[in-house]
C-alpha positions as CSV (number, residue, x, y, z in Angstrom):
1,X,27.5,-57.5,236.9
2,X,25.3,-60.1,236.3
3,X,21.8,-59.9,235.2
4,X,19.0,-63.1,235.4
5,X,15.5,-63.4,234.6
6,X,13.1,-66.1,235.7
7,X,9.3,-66.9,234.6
8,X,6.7,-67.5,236.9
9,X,3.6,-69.0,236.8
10,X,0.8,-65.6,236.6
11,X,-0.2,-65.5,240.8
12,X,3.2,-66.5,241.5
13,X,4.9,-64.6,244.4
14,X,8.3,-63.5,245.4
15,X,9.9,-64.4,249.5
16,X,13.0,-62.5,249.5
17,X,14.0,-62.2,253.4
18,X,17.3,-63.5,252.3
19,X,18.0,-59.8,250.9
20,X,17.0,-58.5,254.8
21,X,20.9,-58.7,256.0
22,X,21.7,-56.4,253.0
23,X,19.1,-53.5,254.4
24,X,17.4,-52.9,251.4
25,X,14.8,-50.1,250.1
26,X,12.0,-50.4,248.0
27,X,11.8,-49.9,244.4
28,X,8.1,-47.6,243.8
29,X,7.9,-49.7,240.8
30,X,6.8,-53.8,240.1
31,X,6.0,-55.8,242.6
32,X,8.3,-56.3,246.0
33,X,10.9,-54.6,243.9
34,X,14.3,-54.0,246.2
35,X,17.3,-51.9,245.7
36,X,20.7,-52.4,247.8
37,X,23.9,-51.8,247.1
38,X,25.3,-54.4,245.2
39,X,21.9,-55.2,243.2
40,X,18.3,-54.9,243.1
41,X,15.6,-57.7,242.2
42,X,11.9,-56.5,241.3
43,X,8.5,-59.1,240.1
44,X,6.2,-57.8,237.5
45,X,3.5,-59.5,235.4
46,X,3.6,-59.9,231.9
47,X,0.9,-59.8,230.1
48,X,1.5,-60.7,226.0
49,X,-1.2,-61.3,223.4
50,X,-1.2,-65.4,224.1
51,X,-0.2,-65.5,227.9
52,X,0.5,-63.8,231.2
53,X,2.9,-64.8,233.3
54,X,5.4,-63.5,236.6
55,X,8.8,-62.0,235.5
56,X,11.1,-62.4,238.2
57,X,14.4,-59.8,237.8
58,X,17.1,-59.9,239.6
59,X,20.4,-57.7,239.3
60,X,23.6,-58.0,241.1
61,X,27.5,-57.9,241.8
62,X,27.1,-54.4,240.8
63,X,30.7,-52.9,240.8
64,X,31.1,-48.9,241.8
65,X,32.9,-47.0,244.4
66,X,30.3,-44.6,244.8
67,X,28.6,-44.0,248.4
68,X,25.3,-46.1,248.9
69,X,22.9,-43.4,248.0
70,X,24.1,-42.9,245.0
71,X,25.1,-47.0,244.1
72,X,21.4,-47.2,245.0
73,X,20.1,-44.7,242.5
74,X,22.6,-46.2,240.1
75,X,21.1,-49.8,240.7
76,X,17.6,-48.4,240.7
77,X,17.9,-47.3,236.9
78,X,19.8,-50.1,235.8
79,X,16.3,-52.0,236.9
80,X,14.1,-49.8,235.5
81,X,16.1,-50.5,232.0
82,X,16.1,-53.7,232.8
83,X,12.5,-54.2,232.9
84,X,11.6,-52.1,230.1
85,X,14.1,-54.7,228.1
86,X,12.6,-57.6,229.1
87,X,8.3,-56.0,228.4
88,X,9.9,-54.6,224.9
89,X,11.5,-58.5,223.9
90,X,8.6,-60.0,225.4
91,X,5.9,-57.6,224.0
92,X,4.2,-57.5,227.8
93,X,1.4,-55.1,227.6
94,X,2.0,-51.4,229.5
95,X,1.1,-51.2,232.9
């Protein structure tokens, strides 16, 4: 699996039509957030006591043999952890 992280300029947005082959659904939390079955990638703004910025996640080469539902649910959490790992290390205010 491999896991990346990118910062954004605050305002910033994400263009992901590249992910449109892989028929993704969206994530009901960050901005444009997308789930498929190898991976999921997600924008949310962080906002610290000296800056805000974009956080741009990204998730993927997810190995499992599980059917897509349940990869997708699988991939889903791991993003949700992710992003509450990267606000707790940044100290990004709650939403």
């Amino acid at each position: 699996m491999t896991a990346q992280a990118a910062r954004k300029p605050l305002g910033s947005d994400a263009f992901w039509q590249s992910f449109d082959s892989l028929h993704p659904d969206k994530l009901d939390f960050g901005r444009k957030g997308l789930v498929w079955d190898f991976g999921a990638t997600l924008l949310y703004t962080c906002r610290t006591p000296t800056d805000s910025f974009e956080l741009e996640l990204e998730i993927s080469h997810v190995p499992t043999d599980l059917e897509s539902k349940k990869v997708r649910a699988l991939n889903t959490q791991l993003m949700k952890d992710y992003q509450a790992f990267t606000r707790d290390k940044l100290n990004c205010a709650p939403e």
